[in-house]
C-alpha positions in Angstrom: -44.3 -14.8 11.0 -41.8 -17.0 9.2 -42.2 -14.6 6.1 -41.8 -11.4 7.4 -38.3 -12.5 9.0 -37.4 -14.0 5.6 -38.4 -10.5 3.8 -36.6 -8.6 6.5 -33.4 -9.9 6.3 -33.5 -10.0 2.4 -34.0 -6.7 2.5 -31.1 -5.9 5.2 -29.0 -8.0 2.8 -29.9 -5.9 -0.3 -29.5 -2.6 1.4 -25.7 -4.1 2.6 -25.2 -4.7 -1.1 -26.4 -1.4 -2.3 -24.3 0.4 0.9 -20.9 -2.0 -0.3 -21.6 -1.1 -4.2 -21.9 2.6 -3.1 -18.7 2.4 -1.0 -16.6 0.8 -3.6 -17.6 3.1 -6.2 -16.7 5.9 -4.0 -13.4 5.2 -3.0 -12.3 4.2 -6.5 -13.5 7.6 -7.5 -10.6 8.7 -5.3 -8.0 6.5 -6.3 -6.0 5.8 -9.5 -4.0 2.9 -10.3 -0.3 3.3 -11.2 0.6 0.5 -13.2 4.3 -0.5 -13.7 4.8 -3.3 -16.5 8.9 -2.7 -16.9 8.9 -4.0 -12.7 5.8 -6.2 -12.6 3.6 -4.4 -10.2 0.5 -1.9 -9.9 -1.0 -0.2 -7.0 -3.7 2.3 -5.9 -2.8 5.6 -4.9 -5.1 8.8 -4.2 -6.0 11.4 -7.3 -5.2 14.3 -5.0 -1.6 13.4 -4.6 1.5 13.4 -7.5 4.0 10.8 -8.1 7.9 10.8 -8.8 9.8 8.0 -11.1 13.1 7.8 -10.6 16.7 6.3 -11.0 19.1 6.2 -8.0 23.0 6.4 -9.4 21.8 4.7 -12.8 20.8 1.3 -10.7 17.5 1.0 -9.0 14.3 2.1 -10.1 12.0 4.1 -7.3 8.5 5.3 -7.5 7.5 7.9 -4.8 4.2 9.0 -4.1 3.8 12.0 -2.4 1.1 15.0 -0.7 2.3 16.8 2.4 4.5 15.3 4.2 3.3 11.6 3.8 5.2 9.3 1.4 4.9 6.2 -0.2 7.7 4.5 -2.2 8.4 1.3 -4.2 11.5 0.4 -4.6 11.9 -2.5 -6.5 16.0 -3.4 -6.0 16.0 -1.0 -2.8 18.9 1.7 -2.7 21.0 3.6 -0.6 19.8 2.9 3.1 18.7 5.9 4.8 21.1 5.4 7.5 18.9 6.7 10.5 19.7 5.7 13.5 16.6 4.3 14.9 15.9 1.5 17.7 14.3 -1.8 17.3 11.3 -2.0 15.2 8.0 -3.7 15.3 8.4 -6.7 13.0 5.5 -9.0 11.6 5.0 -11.3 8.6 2.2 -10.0 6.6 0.5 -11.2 3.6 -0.3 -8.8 0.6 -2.2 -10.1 -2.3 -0.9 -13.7 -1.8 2.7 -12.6 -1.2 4.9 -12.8 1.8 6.5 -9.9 3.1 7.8 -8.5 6.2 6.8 -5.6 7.9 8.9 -2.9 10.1 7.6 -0.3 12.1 9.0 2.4 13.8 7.9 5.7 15.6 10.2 8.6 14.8 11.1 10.9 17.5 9.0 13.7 15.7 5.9 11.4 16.3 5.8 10.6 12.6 6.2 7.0 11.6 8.1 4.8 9.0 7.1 1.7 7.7 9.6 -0.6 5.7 7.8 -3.6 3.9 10.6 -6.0 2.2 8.5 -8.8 0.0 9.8 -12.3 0.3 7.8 -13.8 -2.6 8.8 -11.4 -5.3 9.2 -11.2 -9.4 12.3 -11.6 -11.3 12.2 -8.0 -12.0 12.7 -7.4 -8.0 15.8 -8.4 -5.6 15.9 -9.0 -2.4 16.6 -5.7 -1.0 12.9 -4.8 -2.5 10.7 -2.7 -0.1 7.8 0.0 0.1 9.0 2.7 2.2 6.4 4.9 4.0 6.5 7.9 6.0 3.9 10.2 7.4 1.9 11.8 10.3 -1.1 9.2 12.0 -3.4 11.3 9.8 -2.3 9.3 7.1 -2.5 5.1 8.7 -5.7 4.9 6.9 -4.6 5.8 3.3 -1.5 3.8 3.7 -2.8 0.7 4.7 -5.4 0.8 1.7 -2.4 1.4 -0.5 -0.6 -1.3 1.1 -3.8 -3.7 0.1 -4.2 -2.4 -3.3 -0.6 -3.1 -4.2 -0.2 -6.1 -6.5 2.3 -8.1 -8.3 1.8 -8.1 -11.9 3.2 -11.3 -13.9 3.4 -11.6 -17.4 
């Protein structure tokens, strides 16, 4: 009796391994990693969707990446605000890849969302008004947050 439990749940743990391998492989078949040495960072970002490097007013470098109307932005030194006039967020330290940051939420009035992510623990490279900016429909929560995970700090 004491063997067939043992065989069954080696072979539930080889089929959870074979389902994760499967998993993983998939969903990095539908990613591709943008990799930015110049500001120390990398992250993951869907194949179906473009991105757009960028300068604001000769000062702060920006990557935006885009499909529809969902965004996702890095901005290294920040830039000009956006200046909406929105109410109190939902505000929560988070962890992301071993760095500090602080999360903002807000629902927009259209039923979209923004998300502003300002990192605490940051590279030389960044300042303090660093944040990944994100907009988009609810359609899009899932994608974000696995950007949001796949985003790394890259030190030399």
């Amino acid at each position: 009796m004491k063997t067939k439990n043992i065989t069954a749940i080696i072979i539930a743990v080889a089929i959870f391994i074979i389902v994760v391998l499967i998993l993983g492989q998939m969903f990095s078949k539908n990613m591709i990693t943008y990799a930015n040495k110049n500001n120390n960072f990398k992250i993951n970002y869907p194949k179906d969707w473009t991105y757009n490097e960028g300068q604001e007013f000769n000062y702060a470098f920006h990557v935006f990446f885009s499909k529809g109307t969902a965004q996702f932005g890095v901005l290294p030194k920040g830039e000009v605000d956006r200046g909406l006039q929105l109410g109190e967020p939902i505000k929560k330290e988070i962890i992301i890849n071993n760095q500090k940051a602080i999360r903002k939420d807000w629902t927009l009035d259209n039923g979209n969302f923004l998300i502003i992510i300002n990192f605490l623990d940051y590279p030389a490279t960044w300042n303090e008004n660093n944040r990944l900016d994100i907009t988009g429909e609810q359609k899009d929560v899932k994608i974000f947050e696995k950007m949001i995970k796949s985003f790394k700090f890259e030190l030399n």
